[in-house]
PADO-349000 format. One record per residue (C-alpha): x, y, z. Coordinates in steps of 0.1 Angstrom, whole numbers, plus 5000, padded with zeros to 4 digits. Example, Ala and Ser with C-alpha at 12.3 -4.5 7.8 and 13.67 -1.06 7.14 Angstrom:
PADO-349000
512349555078513749895071
end
This chain:
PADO-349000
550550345152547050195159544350325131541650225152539850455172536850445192534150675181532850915203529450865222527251105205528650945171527950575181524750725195523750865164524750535140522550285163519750535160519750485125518750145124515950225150514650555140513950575105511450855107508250995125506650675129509250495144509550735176505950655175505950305178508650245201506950505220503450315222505150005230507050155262503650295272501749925264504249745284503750005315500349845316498650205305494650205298494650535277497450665251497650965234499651045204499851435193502251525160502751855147504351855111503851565109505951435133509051625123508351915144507051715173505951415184504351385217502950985235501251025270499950765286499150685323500850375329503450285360505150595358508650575363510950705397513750985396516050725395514650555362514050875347517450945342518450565334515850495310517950715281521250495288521850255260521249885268519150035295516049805302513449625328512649365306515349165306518349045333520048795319520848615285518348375288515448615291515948675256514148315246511248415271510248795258506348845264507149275263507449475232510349635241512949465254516449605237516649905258518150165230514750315218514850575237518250645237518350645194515250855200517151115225520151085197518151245171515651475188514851715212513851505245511251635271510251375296507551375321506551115344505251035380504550725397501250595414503350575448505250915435504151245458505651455428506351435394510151425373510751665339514251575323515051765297517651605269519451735240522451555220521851235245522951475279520451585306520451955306517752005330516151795355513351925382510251815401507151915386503351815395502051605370499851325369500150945373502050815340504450915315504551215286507851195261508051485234510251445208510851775190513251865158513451475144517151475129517951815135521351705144521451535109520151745084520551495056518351265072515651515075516651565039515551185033511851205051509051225029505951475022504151545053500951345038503251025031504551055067501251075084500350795064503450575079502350725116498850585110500150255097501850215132499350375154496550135139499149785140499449865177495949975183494449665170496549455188494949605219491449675219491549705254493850005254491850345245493950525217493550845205495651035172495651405171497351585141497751985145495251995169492451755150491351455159492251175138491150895160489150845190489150475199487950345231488450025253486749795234486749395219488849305188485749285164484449615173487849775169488049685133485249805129485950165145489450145130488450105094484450155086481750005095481149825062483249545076480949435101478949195078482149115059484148955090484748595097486048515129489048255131489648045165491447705171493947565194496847305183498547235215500247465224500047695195496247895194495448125164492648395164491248725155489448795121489148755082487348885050485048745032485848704995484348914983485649205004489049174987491149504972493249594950495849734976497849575008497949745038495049585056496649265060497949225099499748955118500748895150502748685171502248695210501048985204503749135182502949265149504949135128506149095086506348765071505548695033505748365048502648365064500848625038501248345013499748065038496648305042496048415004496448064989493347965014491248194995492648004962489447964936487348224956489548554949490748744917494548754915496349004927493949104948494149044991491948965018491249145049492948925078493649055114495148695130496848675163499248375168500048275202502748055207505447935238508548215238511147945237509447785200510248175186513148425180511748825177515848865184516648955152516049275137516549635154512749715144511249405157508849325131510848985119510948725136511948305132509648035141511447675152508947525128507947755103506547495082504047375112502747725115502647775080500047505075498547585109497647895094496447785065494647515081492347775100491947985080490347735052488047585079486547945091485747995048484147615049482547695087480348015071480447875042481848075018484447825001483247774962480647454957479847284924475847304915475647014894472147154879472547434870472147534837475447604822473847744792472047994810473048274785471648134755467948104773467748494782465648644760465348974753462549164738463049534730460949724705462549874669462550194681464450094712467149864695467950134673468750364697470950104716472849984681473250414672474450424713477250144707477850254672479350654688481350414715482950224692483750564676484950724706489050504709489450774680489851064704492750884722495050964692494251314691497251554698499851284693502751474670504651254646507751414655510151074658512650954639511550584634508350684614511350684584511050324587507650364565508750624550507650544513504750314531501250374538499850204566496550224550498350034516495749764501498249574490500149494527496849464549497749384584496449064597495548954631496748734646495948494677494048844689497248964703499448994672499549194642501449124610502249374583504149364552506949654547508749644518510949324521510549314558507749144579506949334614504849124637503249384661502049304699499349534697498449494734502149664745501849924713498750034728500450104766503150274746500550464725498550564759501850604776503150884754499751084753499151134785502751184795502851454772499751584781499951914808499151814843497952144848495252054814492651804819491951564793488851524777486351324802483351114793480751114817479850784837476350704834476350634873479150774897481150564917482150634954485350494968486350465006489450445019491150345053493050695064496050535053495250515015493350865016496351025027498050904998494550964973495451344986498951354973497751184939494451334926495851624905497651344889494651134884492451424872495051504843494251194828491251244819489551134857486351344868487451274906487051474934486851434972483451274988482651305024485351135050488550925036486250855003486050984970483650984939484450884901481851104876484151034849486850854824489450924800487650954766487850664743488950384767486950064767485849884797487550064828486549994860487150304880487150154916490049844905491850154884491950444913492650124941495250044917497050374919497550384955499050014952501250124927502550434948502750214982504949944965507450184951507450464980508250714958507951084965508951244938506451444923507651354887508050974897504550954907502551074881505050824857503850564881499950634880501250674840502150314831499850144858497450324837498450264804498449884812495449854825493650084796492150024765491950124737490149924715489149524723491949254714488949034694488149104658490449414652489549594615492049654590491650084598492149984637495149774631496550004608495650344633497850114661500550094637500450464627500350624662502450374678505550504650504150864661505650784693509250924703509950564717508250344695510149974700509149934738506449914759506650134790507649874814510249774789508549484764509149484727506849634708507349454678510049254659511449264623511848974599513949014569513648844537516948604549515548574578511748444573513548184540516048034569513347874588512647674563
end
C-alpha cells in the first residue's frame, strides 16, 4: 500500500505561500513589483492594521483582460517568461508567477482592473485560491488588488506577526527599497487614512532627499563609472554622515534591490580610516550588469542573487566607490605641518574666582557615580564569599591594574577583577530591577539634543521610549520622526546620548525581537555596556573597593551580562605552581 499521497491544492497552496508571504510587507512588495513591471506612473499603497486587516496597491498601469484576470492567480502563471532560457535574461521583477497565487492562499482577494483598449472594467473576487465572484464593473485604466484578513486561514501565522508598529516599519522598509529604485514612478503610503508618503516623479538625488530629510542634500556624493559592460551609479555619504544603525544602506542590481554582505563589506572597507567602527555609511548604488553574467533564480523572495564573478564586482564596487571619496575629496590626507603638539600651546586664562567654580563643578561630578549604587539590596548568596572580609580592609588594598584589572587579597585567595564587565553587571542589575513604570533619577543636560529618524527607526523609537525613559532618559517626542534628549541616567560618565538612543534601535533591529520583556533586556545590556560608571584611569582605593562591594550585591555576580567572567580566583596552590 503506497504511503505517498499527493496533498491537496489548497494545502500545497498554502505551503508555497509560506516561503513567499511572510507577512504584510511581502503582499506589498510583490504587489509593487507586479504594478512596476505593468509600466504604471502612479502607485498607491493603503494598509489598515497594519496590513493585517488590509492591504490595498493601485496603480494605473496595462491593466489586464478578462482572460488574464482569472489566469493571473494560477500558480506558475506568468508574462514574463516562455521558456527555460528566459530565466538567464530576466529584466522584470517578477517573473515566478506564484505571488499572487501565495497571496490569494492566505488572504481575502479583491481584484480590479481594466485595460487601456478595455470598454469595461473586471472585479474577481477570491477566497481559499477559488473565484467566487467575477463581474464587469467601470473602473479606471490599471489595476487595484486588496488583500484583506492576512493568514486568516492560518491562525498560527497571524499568531507569529509582530506589533503593528514593527510591521509598519517592515512595510516602509519595502515601500522605500522599491521607491528609490524608481524615482520616476510617483508613490504614495497611506496608513488608516494618513498620509505617510507623498512622493512624486522625480530624479534619484531628489528622491533621497524627499525619502529621508533634507539634511542629506549637502551630505551626498554621487558615484558614476562604466567598466565595460558592467556601469555602477546612484549615491553615497559623506563620512561624516555615518550612524550607528543599518537600514539606510541599499543595493541594486538591474534594478533589483537586493542583500549581499558581500558587497556591504566592499562598500564600508572604502570608507576604511575615515569612519568610526561599527558605524555605516549612507549608500544608494545601482549596478547594472548583462542578465546572462547573473542568477536572481535563487531564492523565493528575490533579494539574493549570484554574480559569475563576484570577485570582479566586489572590487568594481569598491573601486568606485573610493574614487567618488578622492574625487570630492573627502578621503583622509597627512598635513605634514601641523603642529602635533597643538594641545600643549592652548592656553587658558580664567580668573580665581572662575577656576574655582569649575574645580567645585567637577568636584560634585566626580561625586555623582555614587547615586548609581543606590537601591542595590545585598540579597545574594555569594557576598558569603567575604563574609569575614571588609572590602574597605587596609591590610588587602586593591590594586589596579593595566586600568582594566583589579586585584584584591581574600583570605588565602587572590581575585583578579575586570572591573570594566563588573560594572555592566553592576548597571545591569540596577536598572533591571528598577520599575519600568518608575523613572530613575535624571540629570539634566546642559544643552538638549535632537535626534531624527527615517520613519523606519521612529516607528521602532515609538515602541521603545517607555523603555528608554525608565533608565533614567529625559526623552520625549520632537516634531516629525525626531526626538529630543534633556536628560541622563544619574552618575554615568561621558554618554553621548545621540550614539546611545541610535544604538537602541540597532540593537532591537538586529535581534527582531517583540517581546515586550526581551526588549527592554536588550536596550538593558546595550546599555550597560556602553555606560559608565566611573573612568578606567587612576581608580582610588574607595572606587575599587565600592566595584567590588556592589558587584557581590548582585544576584549574579560571576558574569557579565553578555556572559564574560567577571572575575577569577587564585588559590594559594594555585598562584605557588606558576612558579
Amino acid at each position: 500500500m503506497s504511503i505517498i499521497t499527493q496533498l491537496p491544492k489548497s494545502v500545497a497552496n498554502q505551503i508555497a505561500a509560506g516561503e513567499v508571504i511572510q507577512r504584510p510587507s511581502s503582499i506589498i512588495k510583490e504587489l509593487i513589483e507586479n504594478s512596476i513591471d505593468a509600466h504604471s506612473k502612479n502607485i498607491k499603497v493603503i494598509i489598515k492594521d497594519a496590513g493585517k486587516q488590509s492591504v490595498t496597491v493601485i496603480d494605473d498601469g496595462v491593466g489586464m483582460t478578462k482572460e488574464d484576470a482569472v489566469k493571473c492567480f494560477g500558480r506558475h502563471s506568468t508574462s514574463k517568461l516562455s521558456k527555460a532560457e528566459d530565466l538567464f535574461k530576466i529584466k522584470t521583477m517578477g517573473f515566478r508567477g506564484e505571488a499572487l497565487a501565495s497571496i490569494a492562499a492566505v488572504s481575502e482577494i479583491t481584484l480590479k482592473t481594466k485595460t487601456k483598449s478595455g470598454k469595461i472594467g473586471q472585479q474577481i473576487i477570491l477566497r481559499d485560491s477559488k473565484v467566487i465572484e467575477q463581474k464587469e464593473i467601470s473602473f479606471q485604466k490599471g489595476t487595484s488588488i486588496n488583500a484583506k484578513n492576512l493568514f486568516y486561514n492560518i491562525p498560527a501565522r497571524r499568531n507569529f506577526l509582530k506589533s503593528n508598529n514593527l510591521e509598519i516599519k517592515y512595510i516602509i522598509d519595502e515601500f522605500v527599497r522599491c521607491a528609490i529604485a524608481n524615482p520616476e514612478i510617483s508613490f504614495s503610503l497611506i496608513n488608516e487614512e494618513a498620509e505617510m508618503y507623498n512622493l512624486k516623479s522625480t530624479n534619484l538625488r531628489k528622491r533621497i532627499i524627499s525619502v529621508f530629510k533634507k539634511s542629506y542634500e549637502k551630505n551626498l556624493i554621487e558615484c558614476q563609472e562604466k567598466y565595460g559592460a558592467i556601469s555602477i551609479n546612484g549615491f553615497i555619504g559623506k563620512p561624516e554622515n555615518t550612524k550607528k544603525t543599518r537600514g539606510e544602506q541599499f543595493i541594486y542590481v538591474n534594478n533589483r534591490f537586493i542583500k549581499s554582505a558581500y558587497l556591504n563589506h566592499a562598500i564600508t572597507n572604502s570608507y576604511e580610516g575615515m569612519i568610526e567602527e561599527k558605524k555605516f555609511p549612507f549608500y544608494v548604488l545601482f549596478i547594472s550588469i548583462n542578465t546572462d553574467l547573473v542568477d536572481v533564480n535563487i531564492h523565493p523572495t528575490k533579494t539574493e542573487i549570484k554574480f559569475e564573478d563576484e570577485k570582479l564586482i566586489y572590487n568594481l564596487v569598491k573601486s568606485t566607490v573610493k574614487k567618488s571619496l578622492e574625487k570630492f575629496n573627502v578621503s583622509p590626507s597627512i598635513n605634514f605641518d601641523a603642529d602635533i603638539n597643538f594641545k600643549e600651546n592652548i592656553s587658558f586664562k580664567i580668573g580665581s574666582s572662575e577656576n574655582k567654580n569649575i574645580q567645585e563643578t567637577f568636584s560634585n561630578k566626580k561625586k555623582d557615580w555614587e547615586k548609581i549604587f543606590e537601591n542595590v539590596k545585598v540579597e545574594n548568596s555569594d557576598k558569603m564569599l567575604f563574609e569575614n572580609t571588609s572590602s574597605i580592609d587596609n591590610e588587602n588594598k586593591p590594586v589596579q591594574f593595566l586600568e582594566n584589572f583589579i586585584f584584591k587579597q581574600v583570605g588565602e585567595k587572590l581575585l583578579i577583577f575586570n572591573h570594566k564587565y563588573c560594572q555592566q553587571r553592576i548597571l545591569y542589575e540596577k536598572f533591571k530591577n528598577s520599575n519600568i513604570n518608575t523613572y530613575t533619577n535624571t540629570q539634566q543636560s546642559l544643552f538638549p539634543q535632537y535626534i531624527e529618524f527615517n520613519n523606519s527607526d521612529f516607528k521602532i523609537i515609538q515602541e521603545i521610549i517607555d523603555d528608554i525613559k525608565s533608565i533614567g532618559f529625559n526623552i520625549d517626542f520632537f516634531g516629525e520622526n525626531s526626538v529630543v534628549v534633556n536628560g541622563i541616567p544619574n552618575g554615568l560618565d561621558d554618554i553621548n546620548e545621540k550614539e546611545i538612543i541610535e544604538g537602541f534601535v540597532e540593537e532591537i533591529k538586529n535581534n527582531n525581537s517583540d517581546i515586550k520583556f526581551e526588549k527592554r533586556d536588550l536596550i538593558i545590556k546595550f546599555f550597560s555596556k556602553k555606560a559608565k560608571i566611573i573612568n578606567n584611569k587612576n581608580l582610588s582605593r574607595v572606587e575599587m573597593n565600592l566595584i567590588i562591594d556592589r558587584l557581590f550585591a548582585c544576584k549574579n555576580s560571576k558574569y557579565s551580562p553578555e556572559g564574560k567572567q567577571n572575575y577569577i580566583e587564585l588559590g594559594i596552590d594555585k598562584v605557588e605552581n606558576l612558579f
